[in-house]
N, C-alpha and C positions, 0 to 999 in steps of 0.2 A: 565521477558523475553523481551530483545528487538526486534524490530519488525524490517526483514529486506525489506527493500523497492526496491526489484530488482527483475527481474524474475530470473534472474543467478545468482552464488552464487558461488566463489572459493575461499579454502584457500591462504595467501601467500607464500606457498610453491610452489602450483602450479602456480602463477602467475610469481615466480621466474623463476621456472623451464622451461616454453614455454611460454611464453606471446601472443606470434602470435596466437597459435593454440586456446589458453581462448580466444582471442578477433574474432577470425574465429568460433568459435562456438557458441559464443553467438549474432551472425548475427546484430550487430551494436545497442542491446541491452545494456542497464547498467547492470553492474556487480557490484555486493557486495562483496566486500574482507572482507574475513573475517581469527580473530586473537581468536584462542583458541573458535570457532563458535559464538565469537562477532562480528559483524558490525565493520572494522574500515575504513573502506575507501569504495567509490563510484567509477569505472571506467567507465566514462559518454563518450560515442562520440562526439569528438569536438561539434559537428554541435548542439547536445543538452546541454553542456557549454556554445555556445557563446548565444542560444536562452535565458538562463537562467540570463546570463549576459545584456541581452540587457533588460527582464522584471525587474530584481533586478536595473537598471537604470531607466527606465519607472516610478516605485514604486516612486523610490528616488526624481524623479524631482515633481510626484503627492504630494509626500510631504511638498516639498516646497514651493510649489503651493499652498495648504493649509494652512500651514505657514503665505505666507505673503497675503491670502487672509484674515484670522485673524488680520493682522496687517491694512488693509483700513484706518481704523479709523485715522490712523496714517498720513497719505498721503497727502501731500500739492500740491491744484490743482495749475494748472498750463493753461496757455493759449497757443496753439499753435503758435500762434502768438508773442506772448515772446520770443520764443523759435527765 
């Protein structure tokens, strides 16, 4: 059984059918479209896309960060003064 991770919940028949009224009803909630009562798709409100985009960016740069905090060893110092 897959688990659906929304409080709303519409087939895509009905999301065909009125779009406006599924997204007015489910008050800026994510919706779970679902296909034969599978899970296949998310409809997230912009505003909770772009916050998920900006952590899945957040992650991405902690990673690199740790990366080449692993690589130090590697690092040839340098004198400001040099510079």
């Amino acid at each position: 059984m897959h688990q659906i991770l929304a409080s709303f919940s519409a087939s895509i028949s009905e999301l065909k059918k009125n779009p406006t009224a599924l997204l007015r009803k489910a008050e800026g909630e994510t919706i779970a479209i679902l296909n034969h009562n599978l899970p296949t798709a998310y409809l997230v409100p912009a505003e909770v896309y772009e916050l998920l985009m900006e952590k899945l960016e957040d992650y991405e740069l902690g990673e690199i960060v740790k990366a080449r905090q692993a690589e130090k060893h590697l690092a040839i110092e340098v004198s400001l003064d040099d510079l």
